[in-house]
NUGUDREN-606495 format. One record per residue (C-alpha): residue in one letter; x, y, z. Coordinates in steps of 0.05 Angstrom, whole numbers, plus 5000, padded with zeros to 4 digits. Example, Ala and Ser with C-alpha at 12.3 -4.5 7.8 and 13.67 -1.06 7.14 Angstrom:
A524649105156S527349795143
//
This chain:
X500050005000X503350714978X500851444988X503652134958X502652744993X501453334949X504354064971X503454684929X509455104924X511955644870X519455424872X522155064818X525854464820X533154434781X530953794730X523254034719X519454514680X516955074736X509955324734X507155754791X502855384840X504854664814X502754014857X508253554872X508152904893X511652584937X512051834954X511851765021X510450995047X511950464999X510049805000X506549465071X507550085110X514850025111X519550665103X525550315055X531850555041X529550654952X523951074988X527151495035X532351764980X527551884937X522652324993X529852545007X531252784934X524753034926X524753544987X532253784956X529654164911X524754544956X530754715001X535954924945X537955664939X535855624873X537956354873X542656544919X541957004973X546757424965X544457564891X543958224879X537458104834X533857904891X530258374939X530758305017X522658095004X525557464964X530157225003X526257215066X520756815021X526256305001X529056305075X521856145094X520555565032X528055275057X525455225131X517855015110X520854535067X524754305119X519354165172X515453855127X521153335112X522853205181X514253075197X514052575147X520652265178X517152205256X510552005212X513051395181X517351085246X509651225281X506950745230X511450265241X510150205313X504749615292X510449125291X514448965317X510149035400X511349715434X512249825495X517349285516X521349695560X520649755637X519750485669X520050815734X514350465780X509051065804X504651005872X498251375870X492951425918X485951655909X482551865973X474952135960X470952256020X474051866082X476351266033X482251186005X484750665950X490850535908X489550765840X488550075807X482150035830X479950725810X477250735748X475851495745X476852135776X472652565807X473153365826X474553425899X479252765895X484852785929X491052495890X497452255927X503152115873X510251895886X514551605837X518650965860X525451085833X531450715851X535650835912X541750965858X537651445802X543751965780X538352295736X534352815768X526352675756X521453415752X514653075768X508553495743X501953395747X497553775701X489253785702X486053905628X478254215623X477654035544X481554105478X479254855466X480055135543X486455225558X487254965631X489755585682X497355555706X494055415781X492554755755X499854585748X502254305800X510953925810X514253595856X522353475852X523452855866X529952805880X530253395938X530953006006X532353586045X525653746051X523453136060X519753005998X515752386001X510752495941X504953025909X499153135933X494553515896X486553595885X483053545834X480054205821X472254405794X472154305715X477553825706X477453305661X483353005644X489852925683X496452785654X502752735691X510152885670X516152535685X521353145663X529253095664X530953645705X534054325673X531655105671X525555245652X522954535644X516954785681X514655295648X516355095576X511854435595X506554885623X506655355558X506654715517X500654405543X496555145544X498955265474X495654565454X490354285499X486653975455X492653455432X494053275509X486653115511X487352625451X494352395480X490752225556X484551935524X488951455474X494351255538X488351195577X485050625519X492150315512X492850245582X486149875593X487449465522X494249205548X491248955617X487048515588X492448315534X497248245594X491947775631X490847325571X497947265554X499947065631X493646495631X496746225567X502746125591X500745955666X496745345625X502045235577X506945145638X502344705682X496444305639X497344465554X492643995545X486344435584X488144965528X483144755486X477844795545X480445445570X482345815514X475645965485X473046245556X479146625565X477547035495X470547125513X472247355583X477547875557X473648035489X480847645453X480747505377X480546695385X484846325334X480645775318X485245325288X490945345338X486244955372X486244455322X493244385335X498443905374X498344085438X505144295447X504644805385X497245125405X500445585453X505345915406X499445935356X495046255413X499646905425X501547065355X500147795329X499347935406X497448685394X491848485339X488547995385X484548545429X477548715405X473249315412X470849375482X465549985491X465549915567X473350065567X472550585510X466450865545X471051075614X474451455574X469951775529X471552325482X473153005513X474453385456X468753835448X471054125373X475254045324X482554095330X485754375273X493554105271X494553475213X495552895263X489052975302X484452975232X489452385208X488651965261X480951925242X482851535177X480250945170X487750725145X489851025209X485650725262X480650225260X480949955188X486749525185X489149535260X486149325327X484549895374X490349705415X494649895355X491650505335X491150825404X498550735404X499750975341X494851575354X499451715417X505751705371X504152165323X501052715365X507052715415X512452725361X508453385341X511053705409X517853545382X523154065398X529554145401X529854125476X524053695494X520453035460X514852735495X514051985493X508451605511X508051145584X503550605587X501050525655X501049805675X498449565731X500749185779X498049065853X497349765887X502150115831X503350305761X509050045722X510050445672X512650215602X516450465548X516750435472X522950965472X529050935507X530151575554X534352055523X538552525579X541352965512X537653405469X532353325460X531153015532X525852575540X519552705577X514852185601X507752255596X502151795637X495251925633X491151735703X483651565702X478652125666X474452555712X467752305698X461651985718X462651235742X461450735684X459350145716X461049425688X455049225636X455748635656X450347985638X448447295644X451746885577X445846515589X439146725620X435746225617X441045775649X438745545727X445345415779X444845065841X447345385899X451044895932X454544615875X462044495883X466044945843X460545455820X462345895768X456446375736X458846575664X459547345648X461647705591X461148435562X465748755613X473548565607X475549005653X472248665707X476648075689X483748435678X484249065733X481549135795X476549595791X470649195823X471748955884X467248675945X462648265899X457847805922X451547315901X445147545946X441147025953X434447015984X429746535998X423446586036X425946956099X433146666091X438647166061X445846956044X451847326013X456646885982X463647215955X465847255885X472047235852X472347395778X476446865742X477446945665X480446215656X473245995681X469046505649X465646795702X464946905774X468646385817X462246275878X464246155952X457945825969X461845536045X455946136090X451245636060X453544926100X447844776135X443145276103X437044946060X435345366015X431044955965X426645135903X424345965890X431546305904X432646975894X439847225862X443247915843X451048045840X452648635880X459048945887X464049665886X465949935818X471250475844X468250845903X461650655872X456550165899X453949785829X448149255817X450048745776X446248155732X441547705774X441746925754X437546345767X439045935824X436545275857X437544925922X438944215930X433143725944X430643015940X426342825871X424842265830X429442135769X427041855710X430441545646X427241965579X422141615551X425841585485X431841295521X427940765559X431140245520X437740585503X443340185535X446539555497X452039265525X458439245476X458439965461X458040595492X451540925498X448141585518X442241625558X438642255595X435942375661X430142845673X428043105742X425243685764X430844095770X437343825751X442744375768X444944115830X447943495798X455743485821X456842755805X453942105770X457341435768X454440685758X455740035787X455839485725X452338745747X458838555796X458339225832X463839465798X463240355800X465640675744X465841365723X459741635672X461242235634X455142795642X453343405625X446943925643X442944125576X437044255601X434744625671X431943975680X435443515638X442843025649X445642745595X450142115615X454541755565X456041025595X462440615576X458639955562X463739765507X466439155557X459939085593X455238535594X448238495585X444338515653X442238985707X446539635722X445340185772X446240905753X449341295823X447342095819X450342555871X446643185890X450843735913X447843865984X445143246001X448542776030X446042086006X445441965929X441041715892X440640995855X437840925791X435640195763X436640075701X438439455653X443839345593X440839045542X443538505491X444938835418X439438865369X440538755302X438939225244X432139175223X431139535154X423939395130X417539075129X414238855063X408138605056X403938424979X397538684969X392638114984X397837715025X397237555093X404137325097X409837995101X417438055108X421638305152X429238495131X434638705170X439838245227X439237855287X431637695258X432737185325X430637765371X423937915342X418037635379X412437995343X411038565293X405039045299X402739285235X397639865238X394539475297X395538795265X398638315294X403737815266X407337285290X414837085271X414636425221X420136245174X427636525169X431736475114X438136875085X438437265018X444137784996X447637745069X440937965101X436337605140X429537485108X423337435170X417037105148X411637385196X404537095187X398037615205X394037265262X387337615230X389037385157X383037815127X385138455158X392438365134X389838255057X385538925067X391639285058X392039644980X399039784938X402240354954X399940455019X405140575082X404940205145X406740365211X410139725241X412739665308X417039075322X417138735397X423438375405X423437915465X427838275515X421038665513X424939285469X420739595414X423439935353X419140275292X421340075225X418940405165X413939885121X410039905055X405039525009X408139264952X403639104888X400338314887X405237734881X405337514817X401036824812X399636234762X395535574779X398534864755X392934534704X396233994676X403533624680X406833054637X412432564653X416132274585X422331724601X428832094567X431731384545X425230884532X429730334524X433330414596X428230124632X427530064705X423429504714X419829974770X412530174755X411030834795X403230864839X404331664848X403732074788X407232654833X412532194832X417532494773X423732034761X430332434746X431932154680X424932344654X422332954627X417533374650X412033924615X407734274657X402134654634X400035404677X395035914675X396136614693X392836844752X395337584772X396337884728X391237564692X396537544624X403437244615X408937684596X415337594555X419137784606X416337304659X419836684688X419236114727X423035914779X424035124802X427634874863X427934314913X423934384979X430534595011X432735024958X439534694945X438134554877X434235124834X433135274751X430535874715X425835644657X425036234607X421936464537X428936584520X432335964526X426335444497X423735254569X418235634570X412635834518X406736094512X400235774479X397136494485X397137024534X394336694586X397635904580X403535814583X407035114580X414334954616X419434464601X423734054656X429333644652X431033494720X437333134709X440333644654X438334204715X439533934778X444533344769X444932604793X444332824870X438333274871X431232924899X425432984941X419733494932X420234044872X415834664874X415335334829X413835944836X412536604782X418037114774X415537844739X419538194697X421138764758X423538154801X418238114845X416837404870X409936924872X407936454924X412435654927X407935164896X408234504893X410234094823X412233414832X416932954868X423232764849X426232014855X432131664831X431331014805X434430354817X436429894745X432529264766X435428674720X433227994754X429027664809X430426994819X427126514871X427625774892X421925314882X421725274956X417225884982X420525915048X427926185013X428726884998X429727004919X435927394895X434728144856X439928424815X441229094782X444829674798X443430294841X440129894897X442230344952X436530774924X430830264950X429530405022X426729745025X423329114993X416928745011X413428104975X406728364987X404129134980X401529165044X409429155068X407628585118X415128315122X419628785090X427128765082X430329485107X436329605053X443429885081X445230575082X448930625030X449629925001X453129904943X452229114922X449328814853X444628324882X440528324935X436427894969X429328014980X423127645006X418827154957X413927434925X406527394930X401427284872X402427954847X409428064848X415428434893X414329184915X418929664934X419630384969X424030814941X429731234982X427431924953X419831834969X419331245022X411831485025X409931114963X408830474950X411930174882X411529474845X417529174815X415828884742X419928394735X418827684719X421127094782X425526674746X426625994783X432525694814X434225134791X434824604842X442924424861X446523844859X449523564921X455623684929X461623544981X464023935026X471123785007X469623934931X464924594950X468625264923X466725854960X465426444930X466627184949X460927564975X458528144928X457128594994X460628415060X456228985117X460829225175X459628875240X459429595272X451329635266X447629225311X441829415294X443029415217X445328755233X438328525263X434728825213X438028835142X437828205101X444227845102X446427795033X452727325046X448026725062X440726555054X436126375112X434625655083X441825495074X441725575000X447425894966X450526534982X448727074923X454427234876X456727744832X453827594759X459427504709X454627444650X448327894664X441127534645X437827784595X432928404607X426128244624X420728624590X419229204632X413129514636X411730234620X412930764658X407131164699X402631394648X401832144627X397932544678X391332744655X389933444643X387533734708X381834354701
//
């Protein structure tokens, strides 16, 4: 940022073309307000010309007239130079901090009436005061101290010589022990002086400040703002540290009150810092952190009553000079700079004292070294205005906010008076508190690092003071009583505490939860801890969010589920109180609840479906049936207890379901009414062999019986919607769901005979493989995915190859049946009623078998996959023929086709023993040459169409 100043003149400069009344600029701050060495030679070169003879004085051309005017332009010229010098090192007082070095130390003491107080807790003046002053200078000072104390009465009336009053300091003859002076009638500023002593310092200081009132004025009201600013600077800095030093890691906490409390600009993001780098962060730019303040500005309001006329007062009105780019801290000092600097002489320059304070003194502080040459240096320190008491406007940060009056530690938050925070200008505060016909005073303390007044509630051990308390802050602002904010208080008492009804189910063990307490009044809370289910006490974290409201986060992460007991200490009372409650196990996630138009049968998806016990759906009631797993959710089958109420419900419509689980929790889940399932009935079915001549010798009763190397065609009508679409699919499975095909338009398994018929195609072996079997159902699939009702289609059975039965003439001796896959026949009977059956071996993997004789109608079997049914073998007997004796020494034994482990008694008992028949007839071999095939019968025939 630059500016020019622009100066008429009607010299001429050596290098330019002169024209009478020209404007000249002149660069006079370049680039961020700092005065470099390119821009002071060229201010430098630019003033030469105004101070060159351009013609000499001792020309003879020249009239006496002239050269006084040039003498005059030289000196003007001159001045004007060595202001913008003293202007620019003003403007550079912003950084780095002024006021660094340590001054003199002053005692004053302001005694008004019969009272009499140091002057840090004065925060003004008034007329009739009496001031006692006495600078503390050390025992060795060589240099010789003129103190002078001057009163002011406004920046356009000159204040009378009377009002001048000095003390020399350094005269111990007469036993000089301070000034004491009184403030007269129509004062309104005082200043004092700190003058190196010489002749005349008096009265050239006393002409000074008469000549120029109106600058002192300015120069005591800006040391009087500094002041103030740096004491609540100098208290923000010292907490910092003080923190830094004992506890970094309560900077976060305290940091935020501390601004508030001192009205601090509050870096945000040092906070966001490591601890060990937020404090640096938090005193950075130290003398832009202080905010506007109107109480401090307001005690020491403007006396300037008109305008003052020099170039530094009207300057220090810019917005570039004050308050646009610079705190007020900043400005007020550079305010003070540039109006003292105008006092510059060659005997005298004033600099500016800040008057810090410290117990029952000032310490003053210096941005200047002390000069004993010429000039000499003389200090200036402002005291308090004389004015009307400004008391602190102080207030509540929150009103509505109730404290209990017993609580340990009570601390009532304040803000919009700093000052009550960084001097000590109120003093003897206190909380009234009344209650019925009780009345207490309990001491404050103001404590920025807490944010508020620090309460000594100890007066009120064995008071009670209960509900309806009355509160105001009183205290002394100066020599002036004040009534400060009033805040809502509670005494401690015994009342019922309640969970929230919307936490009433709240805690599960393995994680930490949040629950809240309600009572009456919950202020006086000072602790709250719970015992877990081994009386274990742990510590609950709490905080108050409402008057009448706790909230209480419990660690329940290691916990167990079962009962807990919530501890809640009153402050006041000395038994706490215990608080039932119960840790729950964890729920799962329930997610929705889906139920079809015209279905009494919904869904329920989400985890843990184990929990649920019931689900009310708009006052329905269902009960938990099925549970099965799709997409890593679990899938809830709930079926309506009042099955024509729960098909009422229309597409579209939203339901309000409430599910029960059975730790007696309930939680709402959000549920809707999908469109009808799509639905087709079955009308007619087929069942054609795949390989006609691979007979099984097996003639099937059931014709829901559907053998795996057959195929089947199945014949449906469309239902809802009342047409078949292209789209459409239907979906086959096992009971179990293990095995499962698609049949489609698209790949040939499915087609339509018109809109509404559609015929389907099955080959179960081709789909499902050599292990699938039992029941097979179906079910509709639309073409937005949406899922019909399982029906049932058929059962599916594995058959045996049946090859031969062959029986001895003797009815008595079991016959011998061959073939392959016998461990598919559960078991074999000669008559249908299954009088005397023959249980076959788990898994027995032999090629002959052998089974009782036959009645008149032939052998029967049951079949592994469908032991329900009974089937008839077709097969021809084929007799034995009868043996020939033969001895025992010529007898060649043969190997068993199936040896059974001895390991199964009860197989053993049961199961035919193949190894040796019961009549002592020969043991069944292995065929080397198989007979030839019987003629088998056909297979079931084709199902009739069904209407």
């Amino acid at each position: 940022m630059g500016y020019r100043a622009r100066f008429a003149t009607k010299h001429k400069p050596p290098d330019r073309e002169w024209q009478p009344g020209r404007l000249v600029s002149i660069p006079i701050i370049s680039g961020g307000w700092k005065f470099s060495a390119n821009s002071f030679r060229q201010t430098a070169s630019n003033f030469l010309w105004l101070s060159a003879d351009v013609v000499p004085l001792g020309n003879p051309s020249r009239s006496g007239v002239d050269k006084i005017r040039s003498m005059v332009s030289r000196f003007t010229a001159l001045r004007l130079f060595a202001f913008f010098l003293g202007f620019t090192s003003t403007l550079a007082l912003a950084d780095p901090a002024p006021f660094d070095l340590s001054g003199p130390k002053l005692e004053v003491k302001v005694t008004r009436g019969d009272q009499t107080l140091p002057i840090t807790q004065v925060p003004n003046l008034a007329a009739g005061d009496t001031l006692w002053i006495h600078p503390d200078f050390p025992p060795g000072q060589a240099a010789h101290y003129l103190l002078i104390a001057a009163f002011l009465r406004g920046s356009t009336n000159p204040p009378p010589e009377n009002w001048f009053f000095k003390d020399e300091t350094w005269d111990k003859k007469h036993g000089s022990d301070g000034l004491t002076v009184t403030v007269p009638e129509g004062a309104q500023q005082v200043l004092l002086f700190l003058a190196p002593a010489t002749n005349g310092d008096f009265k050239t200081l006393i002409n000074a400040v008469r000549g120029r009132p109106g600058a002192f004025v300015r120069a005591s009201q800006d040391l009087n703002q500094a002041s103030l600013d740096r004491t609540r600077l100098e208290t923000y800095l010292d907490a910092v540290r003080r923190i830094n030093s004992t506890d970094p890691a309560k900077l976060k906490e305290v940091s935020p009150l501390l601004a508030r409390s001192l009205s601090i600009q509050l870096n945000k993001d040092c906070l966001e810092k490591d601890v060990e780098e937020q404090a640096s962060c938090l005193v950075q730019k130290q003398d832009s952190l202080i905010l506007n303040d109107g109480h401090s500005m307001s005690i020491v309001g403007a006396l300037t009553s008109g305008p003052a006329g020099d170039l530094t007062l009207q300057a220090s009105y810019t917005p570039q000079m004050n308050f646009g780019y610079y705190s007020p801290y900043i400005a007020s000092i550079m305010d003070i700079a540039r109006i003292l600097d105008s006092f510059h002489t060659a005997e005298y320059q004033y600099i500016p004292a800040l008057a810090s304070q410290h117990e029952n003194a000032l310490e003053l502080k210096l941005n200047t070294p002390p000069s004993f040459h010429n000039p000499k240096s003389v200090l200036v320190v402002a005291l308090p205005a004389v004015e009307a008491a400004q008391p602190p406007p102080l207030h509540p940060v929150d009103e509505k906010q109730v404290f209990c009056a017993e609580k340990t530690a009570l601390v009532l938050p304040v803000d919009g008076a700093p000052l009550v925070f960084s001097t000590a200008y109120a003093r003897d505060m206190v909380l009234h508190l009344e209650a019925g016909d009780k009345k207490v005073d309990l001491p404050l303390r103001a404590d920025a690092m807490k944010g508020g007044f620090v309460v000594d509630n100890k007066p009120l051990d064995g008071v009670n003071l209960g509900s309806g308390v009355k509160s105001s802050v009183t205290g002394v602002w100066g020599f002036k009583p004040f009534q400060g904010p009033a805040f809502q208080l509670q005494g401690a008492r015994e009342q019922k505490w309640q969970i929230a009804p919307a936490d009433q189910n709240a805690l599960v063990a393995g994680r930490d939860d949040t629950l809240h307490l309600q009572a009456d009044d919950a202020s006086c809370v000072d602790s709250i801890q719970f015992k877990d289910s081994q009386g274990k006490e742990l510590k609950a974290d709490w905080k108050l969010v409402k008057p009448d409201q706790v909230e209480v986060k419990l660690p329940l992460k290691d916990a167990q589920p079962g009962s807990l007991t919530l501890v809640v200490k009153q402050a006041g009372l000395p038994k706490p109180e215990e608080i039932p409650l119960h840790a729950l196990a964890e729920e799962g996630h329930l997610e929705t609840f889906t139920l079809h138009a015209g279905d009494h049968e919904g869904q329920l998806k989400g985890s843990r479906m184990d929990e649920v016990a019931s689900i009310s759906v708009n006052g329905i009631l269902f009960e938990p049936g099925r549970l099965s797993s799709d997409q890593g959710s679990d899938i809830l089958l709930l079926e309506a207890k009042d099955e024509k109420a729960a098909t009422a419900f229309t597409a579209g419509e939203k339901l309000k379901a409430t599910v029960t689980l059975h730790d007696g929790r309930t939680v709402d889940v959000s549920g809707t009414v999908d469109p009808a399932r799509p639905k087709a009935s079955l009308i007619g079915k087929n069942i054609e062999a795949n390989a006609p001549g691979a007979a099984t010798n097996i003639q099937l009763t059931d014709q829901d019986e559907l053998p795996q190397n057959s195929k089947l065609t199945f014949s449906l009508k469309a239902q809802s919607p009342d047409s078949f679409s292209r789209e459409e699919k239907i979906e086959v499975a096992t009971q179990d769901g293990s095995y499962s095909t698609m049949l489609s338009m698209g790949d040939g398994t499915l087609t339509l005979q018109d809109a509404k018929t559609s015929l389907a195609t099955l080959n179960p072996a081709k789909a499902f493989g050599a292990s699938a079997f039992g029941p097979l159902r179906f079910r509709l699939i639309d073409a937005s995915g949406a899922k019909g009702d399982w029906q049932p289609l058929a059962t599916l059975v594995r058959l045996p190859n049946l090859k031969d039965l062959k029986c001895p003439a003797t009815p008595d001796q079991p016959c011998m049946l061959t073939g392959s896959d016998l461990f598919l026949v559960d078991s074999v009977s000669g008559d249908a009623q299954f009088s005397h059956p023959v249980q076959v071996p788990d898994g027995f993997p032999g090629s002959a078998l052998p089974v009782p004789h036959p009645d008149g109608n032939g052998l029967y079997v049951k079949l592994r996959d469908d032991p329900s049914v009974v089937n008839q073998v077709t097969l021809e007997v084929q007799p034995l023929p009868v043996p020939k004796a033969q001895s025992a020494s010529s007898h060649t034994p043969q190997r068993p086709s199936y040896v059974r482990p001895a390991s199964n008694p009860a197989q053993d008992a049961t199961a035919p023993n193949p190894q040796a028949p019961p009549s002592g007839g020969p043991a069944p071999t292995a065929a080397s040459t198989p007979p030839a095939p019987a003629t088998a019968s056909p297979s079931a025939a084709p199902d009739s169409p069904q209407p």
